[in-house]
ZAFI-801131 format. One line per field, with one value per residue (C-alpha): residue in three letters; x, y, z. Coordinates in steps of 0.2 Angstrom, whole numbers, always signed. Each point is the difference from the previous one (the first is absolute). Example, Ala and Ser with C-alpha at 12.3 -4.5 7.8 and 13.67 -1.06 7.14 Angstrom:
BEGIN
residu (Ala	Ser)
east (+62	+6)
north (-22	+17)
up (+39	-3)
This chain:
BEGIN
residu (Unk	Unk	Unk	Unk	Unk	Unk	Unk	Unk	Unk	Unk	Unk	Unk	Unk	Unk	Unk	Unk	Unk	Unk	Unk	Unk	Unk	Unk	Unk	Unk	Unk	Unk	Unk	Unk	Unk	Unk	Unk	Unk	Unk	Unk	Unk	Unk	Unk	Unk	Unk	Unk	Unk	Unk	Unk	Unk	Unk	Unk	Unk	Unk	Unk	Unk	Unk	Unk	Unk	Unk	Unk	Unk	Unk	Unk	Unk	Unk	Unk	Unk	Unk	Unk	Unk	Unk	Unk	Unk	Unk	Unk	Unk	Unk	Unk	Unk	Unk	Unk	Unk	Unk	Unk	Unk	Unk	Unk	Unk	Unk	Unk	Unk	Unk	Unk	Unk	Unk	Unk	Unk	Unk	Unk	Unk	Unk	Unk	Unk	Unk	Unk	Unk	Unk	Unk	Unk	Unk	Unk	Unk	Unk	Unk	Unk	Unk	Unk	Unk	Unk	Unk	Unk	Unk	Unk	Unk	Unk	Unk	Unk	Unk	Unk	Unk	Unk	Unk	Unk	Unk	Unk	Unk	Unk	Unk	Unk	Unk	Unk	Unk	Unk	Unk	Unk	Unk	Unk	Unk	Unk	Unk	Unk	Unk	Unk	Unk	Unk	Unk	Unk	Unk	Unk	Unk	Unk	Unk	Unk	Unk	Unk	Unk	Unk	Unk	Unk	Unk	Unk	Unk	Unk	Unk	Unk	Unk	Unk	Unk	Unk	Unk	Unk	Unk	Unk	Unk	Unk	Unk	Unk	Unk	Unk	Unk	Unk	Unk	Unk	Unk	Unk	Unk	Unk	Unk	Unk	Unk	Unk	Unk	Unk	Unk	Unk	Unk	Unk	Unk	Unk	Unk	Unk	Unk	Unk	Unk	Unk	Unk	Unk	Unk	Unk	Unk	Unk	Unk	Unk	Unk	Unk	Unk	Unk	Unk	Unk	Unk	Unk	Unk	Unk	Unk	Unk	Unk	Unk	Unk	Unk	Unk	Unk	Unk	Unk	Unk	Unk	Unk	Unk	Unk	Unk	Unk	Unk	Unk	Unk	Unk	Unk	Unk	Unk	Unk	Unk	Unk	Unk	Unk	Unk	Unk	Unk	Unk	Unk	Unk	Unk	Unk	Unk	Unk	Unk	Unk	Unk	Unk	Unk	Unk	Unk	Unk	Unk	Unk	Unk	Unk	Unk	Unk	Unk	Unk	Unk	Unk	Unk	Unk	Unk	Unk	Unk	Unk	Unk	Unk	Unk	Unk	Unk	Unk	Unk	Unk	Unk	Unk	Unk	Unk	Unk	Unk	Unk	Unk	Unk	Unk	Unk	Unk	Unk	Unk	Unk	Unk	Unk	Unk	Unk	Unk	Unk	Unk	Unk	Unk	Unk	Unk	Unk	Unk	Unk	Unk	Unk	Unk	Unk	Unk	Unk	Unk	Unk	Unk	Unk	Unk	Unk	Unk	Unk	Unk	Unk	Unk	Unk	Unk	Unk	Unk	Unk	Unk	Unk	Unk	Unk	Unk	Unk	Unk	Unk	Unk	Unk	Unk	Unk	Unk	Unk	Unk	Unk	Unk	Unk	Unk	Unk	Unk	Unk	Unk	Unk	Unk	Unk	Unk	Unk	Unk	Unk	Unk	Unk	Unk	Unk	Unk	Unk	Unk	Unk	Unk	Unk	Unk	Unk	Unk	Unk	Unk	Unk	Unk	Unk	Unk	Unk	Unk	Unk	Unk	Unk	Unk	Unk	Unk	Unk	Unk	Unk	Unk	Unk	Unk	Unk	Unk	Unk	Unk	Unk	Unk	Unk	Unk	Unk	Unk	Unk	Unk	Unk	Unk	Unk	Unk	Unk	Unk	Unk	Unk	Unk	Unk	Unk	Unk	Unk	Unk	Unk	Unk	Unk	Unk	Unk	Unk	Unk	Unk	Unk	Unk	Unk	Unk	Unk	Unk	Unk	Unk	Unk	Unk	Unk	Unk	Unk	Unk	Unk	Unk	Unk	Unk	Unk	Unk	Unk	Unk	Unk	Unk	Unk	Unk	Unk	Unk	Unk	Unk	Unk	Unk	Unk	Unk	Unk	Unk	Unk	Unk	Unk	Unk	Unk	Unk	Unk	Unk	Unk	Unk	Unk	Unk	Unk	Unk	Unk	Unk	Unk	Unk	Unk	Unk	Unk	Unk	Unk	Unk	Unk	Unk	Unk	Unk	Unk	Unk)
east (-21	+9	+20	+5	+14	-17	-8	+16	-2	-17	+3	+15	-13	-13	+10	+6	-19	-1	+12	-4	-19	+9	+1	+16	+10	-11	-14	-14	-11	-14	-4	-16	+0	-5	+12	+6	+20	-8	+2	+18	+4	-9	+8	+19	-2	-3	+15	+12	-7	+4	-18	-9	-13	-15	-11	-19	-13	-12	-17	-8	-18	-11	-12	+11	+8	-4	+10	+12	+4	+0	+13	+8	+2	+5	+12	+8	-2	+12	+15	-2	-1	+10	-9	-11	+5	-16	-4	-13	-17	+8	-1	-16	-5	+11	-8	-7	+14	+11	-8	-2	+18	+6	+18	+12	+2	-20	-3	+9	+4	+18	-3	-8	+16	+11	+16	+15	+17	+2	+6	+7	+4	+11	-6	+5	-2	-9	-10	-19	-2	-20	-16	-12	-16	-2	-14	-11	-14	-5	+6	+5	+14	+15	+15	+16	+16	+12	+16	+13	+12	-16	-8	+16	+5	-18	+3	+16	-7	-13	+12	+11	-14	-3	+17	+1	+8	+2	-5	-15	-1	-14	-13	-19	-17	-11	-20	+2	-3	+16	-4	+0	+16	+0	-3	+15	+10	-1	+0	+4	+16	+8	+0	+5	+17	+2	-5	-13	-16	-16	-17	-14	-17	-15	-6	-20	+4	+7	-17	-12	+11	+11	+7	+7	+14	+4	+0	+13	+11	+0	+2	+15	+8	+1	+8	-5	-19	-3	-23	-9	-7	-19	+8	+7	-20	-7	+9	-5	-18	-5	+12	-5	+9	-4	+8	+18	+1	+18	+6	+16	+5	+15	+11	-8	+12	-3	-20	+1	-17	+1	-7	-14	-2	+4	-13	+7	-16	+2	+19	-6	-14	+9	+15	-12	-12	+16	+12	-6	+7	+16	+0	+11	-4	+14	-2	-12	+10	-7	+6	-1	+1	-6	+0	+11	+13	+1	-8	+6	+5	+2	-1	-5	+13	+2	-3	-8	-20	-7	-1	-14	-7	-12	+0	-11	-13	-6	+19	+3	-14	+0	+17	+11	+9	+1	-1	+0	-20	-5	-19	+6	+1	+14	+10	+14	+17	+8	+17	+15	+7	+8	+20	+4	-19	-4	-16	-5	-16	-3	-13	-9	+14	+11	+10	+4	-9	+6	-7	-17	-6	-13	+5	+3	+13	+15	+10	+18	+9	+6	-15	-11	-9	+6	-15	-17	+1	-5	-8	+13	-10	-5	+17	+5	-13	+8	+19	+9	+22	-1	-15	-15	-18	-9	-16	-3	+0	+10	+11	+15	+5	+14	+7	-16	-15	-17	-12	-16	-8	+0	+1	-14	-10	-4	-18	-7	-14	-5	+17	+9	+10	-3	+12	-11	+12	-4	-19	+2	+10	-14	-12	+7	+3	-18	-2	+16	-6	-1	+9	-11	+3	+2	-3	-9	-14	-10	-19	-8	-14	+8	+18	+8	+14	-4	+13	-7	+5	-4	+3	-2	-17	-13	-2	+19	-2	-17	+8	+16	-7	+17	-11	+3	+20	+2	-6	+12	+16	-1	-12	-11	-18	-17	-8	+16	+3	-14	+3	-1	+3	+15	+2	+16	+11	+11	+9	+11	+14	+3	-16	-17	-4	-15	-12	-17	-12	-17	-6	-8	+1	-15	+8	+14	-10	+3	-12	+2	-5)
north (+107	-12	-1	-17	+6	+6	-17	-10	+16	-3	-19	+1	+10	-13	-15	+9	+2	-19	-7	+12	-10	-19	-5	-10	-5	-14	+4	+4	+17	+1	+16	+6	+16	+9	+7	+13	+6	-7	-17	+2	+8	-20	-9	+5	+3	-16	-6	+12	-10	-15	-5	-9	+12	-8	+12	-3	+7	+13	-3	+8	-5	+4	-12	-16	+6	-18	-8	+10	-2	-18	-3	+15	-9	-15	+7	+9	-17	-11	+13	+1	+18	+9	+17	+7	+18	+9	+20	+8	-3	-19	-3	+5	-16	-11	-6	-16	-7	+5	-8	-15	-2	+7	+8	+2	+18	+5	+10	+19	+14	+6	+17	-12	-10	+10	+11	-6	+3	-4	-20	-9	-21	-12	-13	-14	-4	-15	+8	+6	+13	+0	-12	+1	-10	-9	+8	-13	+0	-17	-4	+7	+11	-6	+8	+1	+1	+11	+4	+15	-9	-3	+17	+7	-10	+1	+20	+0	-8	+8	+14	-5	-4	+17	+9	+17	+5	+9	+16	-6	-1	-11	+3	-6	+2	-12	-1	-20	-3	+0	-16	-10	-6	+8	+16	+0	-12	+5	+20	+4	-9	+2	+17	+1	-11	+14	+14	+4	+11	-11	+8	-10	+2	-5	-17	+5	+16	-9	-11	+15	+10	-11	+13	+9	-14	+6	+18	-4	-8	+13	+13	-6	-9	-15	-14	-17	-3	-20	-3	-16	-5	+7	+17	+3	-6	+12	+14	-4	-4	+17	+16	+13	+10	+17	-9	-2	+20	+3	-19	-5	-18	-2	+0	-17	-13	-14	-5	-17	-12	-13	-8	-7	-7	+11	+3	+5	+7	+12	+6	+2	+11	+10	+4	+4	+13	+9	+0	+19	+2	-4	-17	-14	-15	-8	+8	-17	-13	-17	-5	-16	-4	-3	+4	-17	+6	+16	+9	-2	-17	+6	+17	+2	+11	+17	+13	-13	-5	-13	-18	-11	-14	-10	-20	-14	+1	-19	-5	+10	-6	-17	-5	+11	+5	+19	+0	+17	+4	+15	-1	-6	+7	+14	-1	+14	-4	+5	-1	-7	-3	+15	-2	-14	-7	-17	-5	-18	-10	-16	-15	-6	-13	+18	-4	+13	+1	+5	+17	+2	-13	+6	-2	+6	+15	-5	+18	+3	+15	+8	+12	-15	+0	-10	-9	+4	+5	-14	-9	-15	-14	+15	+4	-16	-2	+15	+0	-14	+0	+18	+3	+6	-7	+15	-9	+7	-8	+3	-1	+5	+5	+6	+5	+9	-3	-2	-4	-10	+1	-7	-18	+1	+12	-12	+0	-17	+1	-18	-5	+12	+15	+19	+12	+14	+13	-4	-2	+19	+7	-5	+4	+18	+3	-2	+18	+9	+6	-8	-17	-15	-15	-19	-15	-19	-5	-16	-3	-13	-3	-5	-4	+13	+9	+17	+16	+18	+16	+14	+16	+14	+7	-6	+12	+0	-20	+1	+9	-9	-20	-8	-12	+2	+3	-13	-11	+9	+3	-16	-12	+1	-6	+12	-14	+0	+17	+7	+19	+5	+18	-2	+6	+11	-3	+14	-5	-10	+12	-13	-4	-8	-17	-11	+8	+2	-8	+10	-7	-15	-11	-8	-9	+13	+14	+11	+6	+15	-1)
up (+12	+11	-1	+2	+13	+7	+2	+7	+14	+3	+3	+11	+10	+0	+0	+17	+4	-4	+8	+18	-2	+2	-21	-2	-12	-12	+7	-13	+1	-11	-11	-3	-9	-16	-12	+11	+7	+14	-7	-2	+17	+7	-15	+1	+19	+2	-10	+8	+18	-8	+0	-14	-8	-8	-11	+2	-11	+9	-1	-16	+3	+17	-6	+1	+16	+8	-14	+3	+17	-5	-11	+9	+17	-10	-7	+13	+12	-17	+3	+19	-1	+16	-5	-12	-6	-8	-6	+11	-11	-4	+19	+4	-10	+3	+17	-3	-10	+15	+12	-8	-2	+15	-4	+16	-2	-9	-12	-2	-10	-2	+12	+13	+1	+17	-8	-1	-6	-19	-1	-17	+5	-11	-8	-9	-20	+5	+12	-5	-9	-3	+1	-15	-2	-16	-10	+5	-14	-1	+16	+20	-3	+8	+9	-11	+8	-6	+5	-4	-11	-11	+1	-6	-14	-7	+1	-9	-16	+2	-3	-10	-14	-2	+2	+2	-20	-14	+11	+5	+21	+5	+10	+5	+4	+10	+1	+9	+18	+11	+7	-16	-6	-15	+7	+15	-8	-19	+2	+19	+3	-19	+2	+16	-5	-13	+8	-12	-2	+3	-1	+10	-4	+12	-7	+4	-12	-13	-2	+3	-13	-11	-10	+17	-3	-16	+1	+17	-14	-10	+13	+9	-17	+10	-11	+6	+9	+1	+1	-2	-18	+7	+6	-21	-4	+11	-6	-16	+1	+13	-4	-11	-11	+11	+16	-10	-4	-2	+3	-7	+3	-9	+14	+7	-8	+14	+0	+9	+1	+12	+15	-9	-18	-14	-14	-18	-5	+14	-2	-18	+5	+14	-14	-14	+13	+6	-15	-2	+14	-1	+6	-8	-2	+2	+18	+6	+6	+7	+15	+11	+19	+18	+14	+7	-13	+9	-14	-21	-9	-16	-12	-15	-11	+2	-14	-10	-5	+11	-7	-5	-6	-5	+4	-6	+16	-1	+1	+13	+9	-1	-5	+8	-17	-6	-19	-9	-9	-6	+7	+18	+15	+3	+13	+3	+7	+15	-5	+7	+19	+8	+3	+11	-4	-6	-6	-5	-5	+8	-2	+16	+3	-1	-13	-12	-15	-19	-6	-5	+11	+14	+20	+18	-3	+14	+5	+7	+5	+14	+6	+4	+17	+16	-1	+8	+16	+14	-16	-1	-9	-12	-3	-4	-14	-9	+2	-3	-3	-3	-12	+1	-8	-3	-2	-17	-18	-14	-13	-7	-18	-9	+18	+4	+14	-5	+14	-2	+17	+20	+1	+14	-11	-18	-3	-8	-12	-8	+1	-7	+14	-4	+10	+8	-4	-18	+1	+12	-15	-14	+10	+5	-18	-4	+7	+4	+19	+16	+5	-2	+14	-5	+10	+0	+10	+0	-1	+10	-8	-18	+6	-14	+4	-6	-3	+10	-9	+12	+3	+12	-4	-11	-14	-3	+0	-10	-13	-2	+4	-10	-7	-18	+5	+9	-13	-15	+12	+11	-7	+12	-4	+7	+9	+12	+5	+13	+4	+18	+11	+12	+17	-3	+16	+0	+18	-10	-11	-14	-4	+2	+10	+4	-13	+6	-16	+0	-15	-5	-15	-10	-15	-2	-1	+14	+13	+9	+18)
């Protein structure tokens, strides 16, 4: 247990530390540390100096340690990094990246840093409160900017949508990484602003054991714990019944999915395989947002079952137009802008669009980022009088959010575009474990565009090939789709980039190398 009276102790004191070692005010320090206190001794020391802190992830697999240091030392040379702040064992591997990037002050831990008498520094609203990198699936991550005015008045609606009521005090439990935004920014700082109980759970123990998160729930009665949608899958698909001996999950009345496309088949088969358990299923709520907003957009209501529907998918596709049909595709919504939110839909010559019609989904509000840091041209493609093009695809109806896809991520097969969220969805369905990859890839030899489904390893692949499922759910023919095993690159924490293809196709038939 740590006291947050606790905590703001132990930063005066490194912010002290910090400040004794030559960081000053808007310089960045980056954070490389595992879910640890020591991660928030760097993190609001660094804040209290006046600093900028920039979580980095640790490194999670020996074997790609080159990669690492890569995009490490890339990383910390885009926020010109002053200092980086790492946990004994992170340090020892952090060499490379380092020296690549050269920081002013090198590489330390906290009790390396000389004593020195506890120090808080003002800063301003405007000032920055925090660099985040962009999840960066499909592309490098970039720095975003964010400043103290935003962080804040992302927390306080964050808050302020689930109010502490009716007797019930709020409180949370945590399995994400503390240096993705919807780990710090979605659970750290909201219960700090209320002073509430937040349980956090090592991410690594979470995938090893999924139902650890669950029994950490129920232990501590937490009340709100936000996942991805592949976290609710995997909970689903691998704990037993003997691993939830004396689970109660009735007090979790906040079960946010976000940060990556949301699957109704998979909120329905979390909320049927733990209603014995007291989960309600009014509990899931479908959430949007990024990291250039700060965190969320817009929340699904609370104490109400999600939303779905199913659209026409050929009008979707290639006329932009969603039109209700029972045998479409189902997408869920993601409800409405926070307070103080807007959210429009705009065609390519930004101009709003009526509901129901398919564009680039435009964001307003006051926690959106400064811009990316040193990244000007970047910025400008993005920001524009105030709002904020998100990149992703959409449409609105009847008030609510329904998302379609990345603009950069539409596949084309003879013509017609497939999202590869929903090919990734029919194809998981297929066989309710693992997560299967979707991408494109050309063949020289016959000029066809061909679609890969792949995933991590090849019996799990073998067994689950979404052929036949991509043909029911997305109209995908066999002779298209080619299966292929994936080098999983686990150095990135959103996700997967550059797939590796180890597979071969001869006339649509796979070929396992």
């Amino acid at each position: 247990m740590l006291p947050w009276s606790e905590v703001h102790e132990r930063a005066r004191s490194v912010a002290g530390r910090l400040r004794e070692a030559g960081v000053l005010p808007g310089q960045r320090v980056a954070l490389v540390y595992p879910t640890s206190a020591g991660f928030f001794d760097a993190f609001f020391g660094t804040l209290l100096a006046g600093g900028v802190p920039v979580p980095l992830y640790p490194p999670v697999r020996l074997g790609r340690l080159d990669e690492y240091h890569q995009r490490t030392a890339a990383m910390l040379r885009a926020v010109d990094a002053r200092l980086v702040l790492a946990d004994k064992r992170v340090r020892r591997l952090l060499g490379p990246a380092v020296e690549a990037a050269r920081p002013a002050l090198g590489c330390r831990t906290i009790e390396e840093l000389l004593p020195a008498a506890p120090s808080s520094t003002p800063v301003g609203e405007g000032d920055l409160a925090l660099v985040q990198f962009s999840s960066g699936t499909t592309v490098e991550p970039k720095p975003v900017a964010l400043s103290h005015r935003a962080v804040v008045a992302q927390t306080v609606r964050l808050n302020g949508f689930w109010p502490d009521s009716d007797g019930v005090v709020h409180s949370g439990a945590s399995w994400l990484p503390l240096y993705h935004d919807m780990g710090l920014i979605g659970c750290v700082f909201p219960a700090l602003e209320r002073g509430a109980a937040l349980t956090l759970i090592p991410p690594e123990l979470f995938v090893a054991r999924p139902a650890v998160w669950l029994r950490t729930i129920s232990r501590y009665r937490a009340t709100v714990s936000p996942a991805p949608n592949f976290a609710f899958g995997l909970c689903a698909d691998r704990i037993r019944d003997e691993e939830l001996e004396g689970v109660d999950l009735s007090s979790w009345r906040v079960a946010l999915n976000g940060a990556e496309p949301v699957a109704a088949d998979v909120l329905r088969r979390f909320q049927r395989r733990f209603a014995a358990w007291g989960f309600r299923s009014e509990a899931l709520t479908p959430v949007y947002g990024l990291s250039e907003a700060s965190l969320a957009v817009s929340f699904s209501p609370l104490d109400r079952p999600f939303t779905s529907y199913r659209f026409d998918r050929r009008a979707l596709a290639e006329d932009g137009e969603a039109i209700d049909d029972p045998t479409g595709v189902e997408i869920v919504s993601v409800g409405r802008p926070l307070p103080d939110f807007e959210v429009r839909v705009v065609d390519r010559g930004r101009s709003e669009l009526p509901e129901r019609r398919v564009g680039r989904v435009m964001v307003r509000g006051p926690s959106l980022m400064e811009g990316y840091l040193g990244l000007e041209r970047a910025t400008a493609r993005v920001m524009m009088a105030g709002w904020l093009d998100t990149g992703d695809l959409g449409f609105i109806a009847e008030g609510d959010l329904y998302l379609t896809g990345r603009a950069k991520d539409i596949l084309i097969l003879r013509g017609r575009n497939h999202s590869p969220v929903e090919v990734e969805h029919a194809v998981e369905g297929a066989r309710q474990t693992s997560l299967p990859i979707v991408f494109t890839m050309s063949f020289d030899t016959n000029g066809r565009t061909m679609m890969g489904v792949g995933a991590a390893d090849m019996m799990s692949l073998h067994q689950r090939l979404g052929v036949h499922a991509c043909g029911t759910n997305c109209g995908i023919g066999a002779s298209e789709v080619v299966a292929a095993i994936l080098n999983m690159r686990s150095s990135k924490p959103d996700g997967i980039d550059d797939p590796i293809l180890i597979a071969k196709a001869n006339c649509g038939i796979p070929e396992f190398i």
